[in-house]
N, C-alpha and C positions, 0 to 999 in steps of 0.2 A: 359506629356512627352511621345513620342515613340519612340521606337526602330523599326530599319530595322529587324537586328537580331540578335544570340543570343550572340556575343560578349562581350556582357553588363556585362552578367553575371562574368565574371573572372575580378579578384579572390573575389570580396565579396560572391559570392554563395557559392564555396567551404567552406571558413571559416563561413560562417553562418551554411553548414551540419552538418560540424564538432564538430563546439559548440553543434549543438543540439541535434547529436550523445551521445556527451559526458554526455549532462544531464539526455538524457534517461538512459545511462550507470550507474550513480551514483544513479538513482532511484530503480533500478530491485533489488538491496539488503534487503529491507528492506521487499520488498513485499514477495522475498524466504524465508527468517524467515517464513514469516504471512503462507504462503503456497497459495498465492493468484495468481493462474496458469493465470486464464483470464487476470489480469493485466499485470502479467510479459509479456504476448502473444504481449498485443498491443505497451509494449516498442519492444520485440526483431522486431515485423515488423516495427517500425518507425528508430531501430539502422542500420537495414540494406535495409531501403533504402536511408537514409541520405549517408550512408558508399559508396555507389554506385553509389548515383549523385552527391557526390563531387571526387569523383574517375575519372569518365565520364567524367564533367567539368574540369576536369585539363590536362587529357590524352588527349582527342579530343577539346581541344582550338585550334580554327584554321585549321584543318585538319582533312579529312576523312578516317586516315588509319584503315585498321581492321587487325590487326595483330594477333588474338585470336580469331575465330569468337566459340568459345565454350564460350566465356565471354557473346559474345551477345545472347547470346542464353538462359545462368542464368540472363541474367539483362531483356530480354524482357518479361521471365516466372515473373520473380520477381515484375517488374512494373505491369504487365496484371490482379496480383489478391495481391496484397498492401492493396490494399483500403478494400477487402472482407476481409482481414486479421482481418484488423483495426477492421471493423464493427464489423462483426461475434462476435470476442472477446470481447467486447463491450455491446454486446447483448446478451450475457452470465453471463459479470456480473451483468445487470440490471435483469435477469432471477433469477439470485442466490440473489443480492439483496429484492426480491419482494417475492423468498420463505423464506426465513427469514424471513422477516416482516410476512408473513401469517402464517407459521406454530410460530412464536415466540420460534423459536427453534434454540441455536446454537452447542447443542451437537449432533454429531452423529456416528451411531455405524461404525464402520470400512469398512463393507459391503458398507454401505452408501458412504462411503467417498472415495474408490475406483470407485463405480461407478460416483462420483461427476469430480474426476481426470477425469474418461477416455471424461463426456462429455466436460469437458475442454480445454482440448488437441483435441476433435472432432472439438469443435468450433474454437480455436484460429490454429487449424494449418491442421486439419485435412478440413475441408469446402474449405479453399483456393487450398490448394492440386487437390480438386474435382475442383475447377475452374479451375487450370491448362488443364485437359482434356476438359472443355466447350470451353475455349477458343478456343484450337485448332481447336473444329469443326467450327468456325467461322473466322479463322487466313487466310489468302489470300496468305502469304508469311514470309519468315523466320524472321525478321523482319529487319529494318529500320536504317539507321546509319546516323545520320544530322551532320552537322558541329558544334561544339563547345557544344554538348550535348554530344554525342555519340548513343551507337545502344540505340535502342527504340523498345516498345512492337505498334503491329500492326494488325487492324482486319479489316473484309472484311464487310462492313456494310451493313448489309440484317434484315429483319425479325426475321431471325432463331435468327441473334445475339443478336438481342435488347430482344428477350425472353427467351435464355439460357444463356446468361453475362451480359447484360447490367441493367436489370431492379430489380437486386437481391440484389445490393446493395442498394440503397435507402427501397425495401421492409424492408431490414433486419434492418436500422436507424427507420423506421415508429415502425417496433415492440418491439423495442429499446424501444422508446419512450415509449409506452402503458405501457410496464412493468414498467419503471420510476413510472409512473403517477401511476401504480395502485399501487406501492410499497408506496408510499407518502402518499396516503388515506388511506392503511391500517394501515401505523406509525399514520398519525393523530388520526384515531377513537379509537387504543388500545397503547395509548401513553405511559401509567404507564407500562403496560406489558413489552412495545418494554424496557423500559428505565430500566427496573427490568434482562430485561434479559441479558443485557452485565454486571449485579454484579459480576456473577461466571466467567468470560472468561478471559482469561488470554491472547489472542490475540487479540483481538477488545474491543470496545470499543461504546458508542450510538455516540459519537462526529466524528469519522473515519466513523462507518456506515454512517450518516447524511452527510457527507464529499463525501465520495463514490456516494452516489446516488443522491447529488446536481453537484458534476462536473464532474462523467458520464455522465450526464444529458447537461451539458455544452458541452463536447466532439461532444455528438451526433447532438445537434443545429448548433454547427460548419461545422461538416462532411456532415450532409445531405443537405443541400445548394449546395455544392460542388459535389455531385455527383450524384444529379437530373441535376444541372446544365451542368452536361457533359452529361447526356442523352439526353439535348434537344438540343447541340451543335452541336452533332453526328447526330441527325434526322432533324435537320437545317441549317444548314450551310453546312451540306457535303450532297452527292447524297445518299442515300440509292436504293442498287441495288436488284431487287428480285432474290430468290433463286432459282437456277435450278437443284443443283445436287452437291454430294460431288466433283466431277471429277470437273466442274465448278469454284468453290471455291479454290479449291485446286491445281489446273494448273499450273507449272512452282514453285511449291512450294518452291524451294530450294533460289529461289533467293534472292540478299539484293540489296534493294533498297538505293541509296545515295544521303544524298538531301547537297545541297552545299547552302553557303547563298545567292548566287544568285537567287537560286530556292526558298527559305526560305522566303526570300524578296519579290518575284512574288506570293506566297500564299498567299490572304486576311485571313486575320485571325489568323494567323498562329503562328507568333512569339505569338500574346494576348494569344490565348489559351491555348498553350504548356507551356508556361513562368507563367499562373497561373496555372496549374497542379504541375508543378515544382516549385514552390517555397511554395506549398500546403504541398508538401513531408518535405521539409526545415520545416516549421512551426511544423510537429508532434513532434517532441522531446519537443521544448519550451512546445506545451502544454499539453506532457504527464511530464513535469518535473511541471508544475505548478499544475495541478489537484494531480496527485498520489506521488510527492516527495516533497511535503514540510509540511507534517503532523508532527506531536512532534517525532516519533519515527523515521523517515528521517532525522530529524535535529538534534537528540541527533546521530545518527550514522555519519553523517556531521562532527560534532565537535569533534567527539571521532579522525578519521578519522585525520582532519587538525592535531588536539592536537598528534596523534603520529608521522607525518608527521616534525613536528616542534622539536620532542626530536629526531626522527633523525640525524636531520640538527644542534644539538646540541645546541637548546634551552632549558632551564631548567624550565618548566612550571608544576606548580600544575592543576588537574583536580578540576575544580569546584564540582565536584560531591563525589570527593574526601574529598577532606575538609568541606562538608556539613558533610559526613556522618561521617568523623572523631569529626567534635566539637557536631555533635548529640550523640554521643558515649561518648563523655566526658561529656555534660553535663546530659544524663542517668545514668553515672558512679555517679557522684556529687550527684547525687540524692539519689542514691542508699544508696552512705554512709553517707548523712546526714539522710536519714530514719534509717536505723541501730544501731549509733551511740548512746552512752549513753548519758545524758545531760552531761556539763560540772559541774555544781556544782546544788542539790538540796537538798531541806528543811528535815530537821533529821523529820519522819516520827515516830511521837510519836503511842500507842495503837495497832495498827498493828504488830510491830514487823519486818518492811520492813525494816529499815535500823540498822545493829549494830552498824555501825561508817559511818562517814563522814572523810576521812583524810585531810589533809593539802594540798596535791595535787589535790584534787576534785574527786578524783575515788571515787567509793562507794563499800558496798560490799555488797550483797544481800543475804537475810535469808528469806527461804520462811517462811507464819508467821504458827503458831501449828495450827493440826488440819486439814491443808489440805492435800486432799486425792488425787486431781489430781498436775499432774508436769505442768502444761500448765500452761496461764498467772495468775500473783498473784493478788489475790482477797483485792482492796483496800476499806480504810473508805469513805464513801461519801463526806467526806471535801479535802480528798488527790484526790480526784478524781477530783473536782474542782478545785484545785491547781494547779493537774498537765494539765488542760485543760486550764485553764489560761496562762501557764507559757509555754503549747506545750508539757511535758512531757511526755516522752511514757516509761514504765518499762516492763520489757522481763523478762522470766527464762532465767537464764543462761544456759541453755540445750541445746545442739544442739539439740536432738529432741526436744524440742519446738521449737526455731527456724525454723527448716526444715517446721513443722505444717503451722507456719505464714506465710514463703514463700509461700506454698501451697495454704493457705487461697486468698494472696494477687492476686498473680496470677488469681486464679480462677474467684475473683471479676471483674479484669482488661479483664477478656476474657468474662467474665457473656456479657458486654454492647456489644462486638462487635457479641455474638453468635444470641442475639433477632436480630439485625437486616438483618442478614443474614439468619435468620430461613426462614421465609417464601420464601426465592429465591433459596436456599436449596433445599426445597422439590419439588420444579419446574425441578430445574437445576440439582442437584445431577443424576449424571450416575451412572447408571447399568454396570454392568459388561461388558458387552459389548460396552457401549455409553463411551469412554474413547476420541474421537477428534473433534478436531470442525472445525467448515465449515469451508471453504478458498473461498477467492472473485475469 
């Protein structure tokens, strides 16, 4: 099927931005917990340029008015460096992914972690910024206002452009990649290490890293297709002109070019090209909402989310996560007091001295037997000891400090198993005084 022009698009284009606006929108939360600036980077450029070409396609269906040419002017800066946004940020986090895997490090000291932010913020917003000004030396005119899109970003195709805009994005997808690939071999060959060292973290995790740098990964095979593919559109399909001079390029600057769909129509090419750049933009949300928002902690904030949404609206619903931890609590509570607990009824304990009576109700009363010098537990005969091992009997001093002792003892036992196995990822991971944060993707 083809389209003359861009008419097609209303209104499914708009409600496709929208939605996928919105999924970027419910993903960026979970990642600001993690502190994960590169990710958050490549939703906020995918929220606002969804936000902008379903705004576009609704405003200019049909019609070429420009009644705000300061709009067009933030939507053609916005359109012309998108895509470096996407990338760059991207390229950072396979950057950060791939020093974690080499250094097998995820604590670092605060020093560190400021300088981690600022290159973050360099890559995800600071780089595109910098294309803003490349652009311009290559821009021909203010830019471009089509029918049923609206204003458009626009460049003067020479040389100069294809070596200061054009060819920095696909560079920046190639190096993308490499860090990928080299992040992957270094998890394969120090596998045990990589998997010891998300024990102590309390933000990630080996299954989110391995998540991260498999559909980063994915991201990038998407994106660079698409914008090698527009470098070879631009030096084929259209004239590239040689450079002669800023004056040259920049002649008549101010003005806006309007294309109507009749002109739109008489372009070979035109509607194809633009119509898959734009509906490229439409696709970022879906797949920043499939790669970076549907991880366990995305989905428990999901649910939390709906679930308060729902007592609003005056449903009366229990949290699942509620009532785990409440019948966990009760059935530790159960436990506790049957460990506690005296028998109900046991055997008159001849030669010892352990019991003076047995009453009629099953209480017992304890006498520690002569001769002993400590208060701690009573020292039984070898036969009551079998007895009571058979029968499950446990006998206590009545003391609270003895008591307090056992607690202590039990305790200690109960944490003895979980300290070895953390021992050795301890002395790896345990911070210094200074090492108190950890990385962010």
């Amino acid at each position: 099927m083809t389209f003359k022009n861009f008419s097609y698009m209303f209104p499914g284009y708009p409600i496709f931005c929208i939605i996928s606006a919105l999924l970027a929108i419910i993903t960026i939360p979970s990642h600001y917990q993690a502190g994960n600036i590169s990710i958050i980077a490549i939703g906020v450029w995918s929220i606002g340029g969804n936000i902008i070409a379903a705004t576009n396609t609704i405003i200019w269906h049909g019609n070429l008015r420009n009644p705000n040419p300061i709009w067009g002017d933030i939507v053609q800066a916005y359109f012309a460096v998108m895509n470096f946004g996407l990338s760059s940020a991207t390229l950072h986090v396979q950057y950060t992914l791939w020093r974690v895997a080499r250094s097998r490090k995820l604590w670092i000291t605060p020093r560190q972690r400021r300088w981690q932010k600022f290159w973050a913020y360099f890559f995800g917003y600071g780089i595109p910024i910098l294309f803003v000004v490349l652009h311009y030396i290559a821009q021909g005119h203010r830019y471009d206002v089509v029918e049923d899109l609206g204003p458009a970003p626009t460049t003067y195709l020479t040389p100069v452009a294809f070596a200061l805009y054009y060819i920095w994005d696909p560079i920046f997808c190639l190096i993308a990649f490499v860090f990928g690939i080299l992040a992957y071999i270094t998890c394969r060959r120090h596998r045990k290490e990589v998997a010891n060292m998300f024990i102590a973290s309390k933000k990630h995790n080996a299954n989110q890293y391995y998540r991260l740098l498999f559909l980063t990964g994915v991201l990038i095979f998407i994106h660079f297709p698409l914008v090698f593919w527009v470098v070879v559109v631009n030096g084929v399909d259209y004239t590239v002109w040689p450079w002669i001079s800023w004056e040259d390029t920049h002649s008549n600057y101010m003005r806006i070019v309007y294309w109507t769909r009749f002109m739109v129509e008489s372009t070979d090419g035109f509607v194809r090209n633009w119509s898959i750049s734009y509906w490229a933009v439409g696709l970022t949300g879906y797949l920043y909402f499939i790669c970076y928002g549907t991880g366990s902690e995305s989905l428990r904030q999901y649910k939390s989310a709906i679930l308060y949404v729902l007592r609003r609206l005056g449903f009366k619903l229990k949290s699942s996560s509620t009532n785990t931890a409440s019948s966990s609590e009760q059935e530790a509570a159960d436990k506790a007091k049957k460990r506690w607990s005296m028998p109900l009824f046991a055997r008159r304990q001849r030669e010892t001295g352990m019991f003076s009576s047995v009453g009629q109700t099953g209480t017992t009363t304890l006498v520690p037997p002569e001769g002993s010098k400590e208060d701690g537990l009573v020292e039984k005969h070898p036969h009551n000891q079998a007895h009571d091992q058979d029968h499950d009997v446990t006998i206590f001093s009545p003391t609270d400090k003895d008591q307090d002792k056992d607690k202590e003892l039990s305790s200690a036992d109960s944490e003895k198993g979980k300290e070895k196995d953390l021992e050795a990822q301890k002395e790896k991971t345990e911070a210094t005084e200074e090492e108190t944060e950890e990385v962010g993707f």
